[in-house]
N, C-alpha and C positions, 0 to 999 in steps of 0.2 A: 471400474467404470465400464458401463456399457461399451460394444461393441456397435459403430453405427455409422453414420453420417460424420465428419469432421464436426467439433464445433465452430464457431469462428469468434473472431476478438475484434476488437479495436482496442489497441494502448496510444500510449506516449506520455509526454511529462503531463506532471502539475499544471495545470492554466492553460493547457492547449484546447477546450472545447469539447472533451471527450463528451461529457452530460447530454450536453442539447445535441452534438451529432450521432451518437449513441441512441437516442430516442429518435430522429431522425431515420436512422437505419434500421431499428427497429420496427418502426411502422411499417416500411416496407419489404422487409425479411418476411414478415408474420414472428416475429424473434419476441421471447422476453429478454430481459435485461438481468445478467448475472454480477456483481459489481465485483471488480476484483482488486481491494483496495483497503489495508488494512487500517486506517484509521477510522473509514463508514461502521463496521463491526460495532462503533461504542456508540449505544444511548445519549441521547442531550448534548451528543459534540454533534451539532451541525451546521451554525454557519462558519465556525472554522474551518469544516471538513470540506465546504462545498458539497455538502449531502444535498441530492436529488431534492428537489421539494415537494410537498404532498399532490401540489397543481400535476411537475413532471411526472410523480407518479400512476398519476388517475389517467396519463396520457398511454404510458407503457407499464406492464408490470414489471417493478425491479423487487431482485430476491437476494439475500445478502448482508442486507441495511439491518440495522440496529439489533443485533446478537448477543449483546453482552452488554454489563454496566464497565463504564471505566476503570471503575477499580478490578475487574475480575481478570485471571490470567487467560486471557487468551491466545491458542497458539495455531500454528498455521495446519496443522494434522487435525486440529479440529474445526477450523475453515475446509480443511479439504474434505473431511468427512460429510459436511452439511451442505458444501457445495456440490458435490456429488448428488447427494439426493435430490437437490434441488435442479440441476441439471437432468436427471432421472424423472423428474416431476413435469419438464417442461415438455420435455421428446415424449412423454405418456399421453399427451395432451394435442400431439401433433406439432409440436412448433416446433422453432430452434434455438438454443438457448444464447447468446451473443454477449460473452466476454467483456466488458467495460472498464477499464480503472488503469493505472500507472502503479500497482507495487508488482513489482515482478516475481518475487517470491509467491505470492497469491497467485498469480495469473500462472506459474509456473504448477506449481500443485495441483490447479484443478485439470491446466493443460495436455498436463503428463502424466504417466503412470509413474510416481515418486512416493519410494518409501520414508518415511522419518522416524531415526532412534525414539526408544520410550524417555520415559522421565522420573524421576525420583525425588520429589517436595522436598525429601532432607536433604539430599546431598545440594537440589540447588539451593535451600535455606542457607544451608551453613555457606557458600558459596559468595550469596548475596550477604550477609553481615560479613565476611570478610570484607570485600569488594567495599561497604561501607565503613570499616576498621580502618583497611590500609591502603584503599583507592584503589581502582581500577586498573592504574599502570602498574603496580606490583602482580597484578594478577595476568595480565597481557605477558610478562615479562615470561613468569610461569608456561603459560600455553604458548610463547614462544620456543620455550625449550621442548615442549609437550608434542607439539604440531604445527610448526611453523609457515607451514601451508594455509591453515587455518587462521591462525594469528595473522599472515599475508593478509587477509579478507576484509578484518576487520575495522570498520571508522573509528578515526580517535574516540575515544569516552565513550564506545558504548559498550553498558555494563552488561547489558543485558546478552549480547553477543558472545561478551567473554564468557560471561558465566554459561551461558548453554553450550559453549566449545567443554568446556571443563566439566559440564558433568557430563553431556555424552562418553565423554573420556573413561570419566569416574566410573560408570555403572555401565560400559561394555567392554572397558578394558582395548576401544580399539581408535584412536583419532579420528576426532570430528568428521576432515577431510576426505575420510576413508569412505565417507557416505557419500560423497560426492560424487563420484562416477558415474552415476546417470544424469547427472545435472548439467553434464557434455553433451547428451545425444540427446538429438531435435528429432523428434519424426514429425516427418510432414506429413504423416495421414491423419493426424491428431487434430490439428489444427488449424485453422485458413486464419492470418492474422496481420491485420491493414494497421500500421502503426503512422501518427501522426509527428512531422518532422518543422520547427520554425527556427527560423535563425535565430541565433542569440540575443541579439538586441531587442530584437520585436516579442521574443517571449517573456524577457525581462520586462517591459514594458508592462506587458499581460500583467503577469505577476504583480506587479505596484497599483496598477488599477483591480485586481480582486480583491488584495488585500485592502486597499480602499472602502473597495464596497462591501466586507466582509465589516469594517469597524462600523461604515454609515449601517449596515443593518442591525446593527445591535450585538454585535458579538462580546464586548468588553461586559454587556450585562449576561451575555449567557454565560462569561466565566464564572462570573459574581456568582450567579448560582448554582453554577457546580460547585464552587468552594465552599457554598452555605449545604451544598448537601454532601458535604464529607471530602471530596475525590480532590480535593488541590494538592496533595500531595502525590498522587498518580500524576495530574497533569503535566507536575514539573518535570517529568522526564524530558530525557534526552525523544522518546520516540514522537513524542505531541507539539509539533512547531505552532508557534502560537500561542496556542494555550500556555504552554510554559512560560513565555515571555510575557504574558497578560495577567497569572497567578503572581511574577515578580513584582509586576505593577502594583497590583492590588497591595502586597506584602510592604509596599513603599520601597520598594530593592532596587524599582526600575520607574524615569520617567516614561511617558506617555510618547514619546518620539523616540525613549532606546528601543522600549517594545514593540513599535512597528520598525522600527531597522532591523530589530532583529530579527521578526518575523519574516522579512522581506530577505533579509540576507541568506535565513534557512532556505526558504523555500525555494531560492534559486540555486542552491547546491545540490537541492530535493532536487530538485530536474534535472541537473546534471549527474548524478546516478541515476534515476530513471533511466534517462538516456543509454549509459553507459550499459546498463542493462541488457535493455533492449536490441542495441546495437549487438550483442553480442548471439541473437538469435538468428537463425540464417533464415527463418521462415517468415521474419517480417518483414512485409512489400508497403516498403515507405512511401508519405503522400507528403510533397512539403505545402504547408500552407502560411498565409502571411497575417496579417495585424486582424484578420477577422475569425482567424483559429479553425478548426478542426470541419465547419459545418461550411466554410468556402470548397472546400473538396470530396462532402460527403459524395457527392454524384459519382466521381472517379471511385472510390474507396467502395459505394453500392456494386460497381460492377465488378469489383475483385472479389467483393465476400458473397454476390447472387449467384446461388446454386445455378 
């Protein structure tokens, strides 16, 4: 990554407002919009995503959005490669590029100068049909004994975590964790970064009213045809809140009031990782704001990240 100007961010959770305060701040940065949020990456997921829409886009340019089709693997070394450029493409042009989104891991990558092990198709293939053989928990149990530090890390049931502890393993012969040590160190020359803070109750709120107006906008038909064109099996992952609960729907597996509880019940756990995340960065200078989100305190937040 260039040498240059810090970049700067704006995060915080799910529902807090980032979108509209984000373009907000962009306007008057002279900034485009970097999103750094791994589920914008997939094509045809957008009103689950709360993807920018083409109006917000004609406002600011955002770079980041729609990189891959659902089913394809995506990973965050190749987010960080593309984000790079595109960060590289913004500063060429004279602006500054401004950071947007709630996954930490993204925002971390393009933030930092962070290396990530390679990868090997077979060894996580065979990985992945075990994981589907003998479940997930006999494989944790594994990288428990393997790297227990790593297995520390990890959310119940996610496959996909396990298996990339286990092959990082497999094909450098050295624990996951072991890559971890720059994932410690913050430099604040790196980054200037306003993270948004809402009490509990009022974000949970948020969250019931998005998800709301994610089903009145038609989401349940944009499942419908993601699974008419192939991907409901992707969907159903553990990574896709939402989506996965609206493919059960369709499957007859789930009523119509599990799959938004349960969509609601993810996404407020989503936020509390988020959170937890971010908390854990010393470089984010928190804004708290209340039941009007993120763009009640763009004004304060403008004059931490105005050069």
């Amino acid at each position: 990554m260039a040498t240059g100007p810090p970049l700067l961010a704006l995060v915080g959770p799910t529902a807090s407002g980032k979108t509209h305060a984000g373009i907000a701040l962009a306007g008057s940065l002279g900034a485009e919009i970097c999103s750094v949020d791994s589920m914008l990456v997939y094509r045809g997921m957008d009103i689950g995503t709360a993807k920018p829409t083409p109006e917000q886009r004609g406002l600011v340019r955002h770079h980041l959005l729609d990189l891959a089709e659902p089913t394809e693997r995506f990973t965050v070394a190749r987010y960080q490669a593309m984000g790079r450029e595109a960060v590289a493409g913004i500063e060429a042009r004279g602006l500054r590029p401004l950071l947007v989104g709630g996954s930490g891991l993204y925002f971390r990558a393009l933030a930092d100068d962070l290396g990530f092990p390679g990868e090997e198709p077979s060894v996580r293939a065979e990985l992945e049909a075990e994981a589907e053989a003998v479940g997930v928990d006999r494989l944790l149990l594994r990288l428990e004994d393997l790297d227990p530090a790593a297995a520390a890390k990890v959310e119940p049931g996610n496959v996909r975590r396990v298996v990339r502890a286990l092959e990082v393993a497999a094909i450098t012969g050295s624990p996951f964790s072991s890559f971890a040590a720059d994932w410690e160190r913050y430099d604040p020359s790196r980054v200037v970064v306003a993270g948004i803070a809402i009490e509990g109750q009022v974000l949970a709120a948020r969250i019931v009213d998005r998800v709301a107006a994610m089903f009145a906008a038609g989401w349940l038909d944009e499942v419908r045809g993601l699974v008419e064109r192939g991907f409901g099996a992707w969907l159903t992952s553990s990574q896709a809140i939402g989506y996965a609960e609206l493919v059960r729907h369709l499957d007859g597996r789930l009523s119509l009031e599990e799959a938004w509880e349960g969509t609601v019940r993810r996404t407020k756990n989503l936020a509390r990782r988020q959170m937890a995340w971010f908390r854990r960065d010393p470089r984010v200078r928190w804004f708290d704001a209340g039941a009007g989100g993120a763009i009640e305190v763009v004004d304060d937040v403008l004059g931490s990240l105005a050069p």
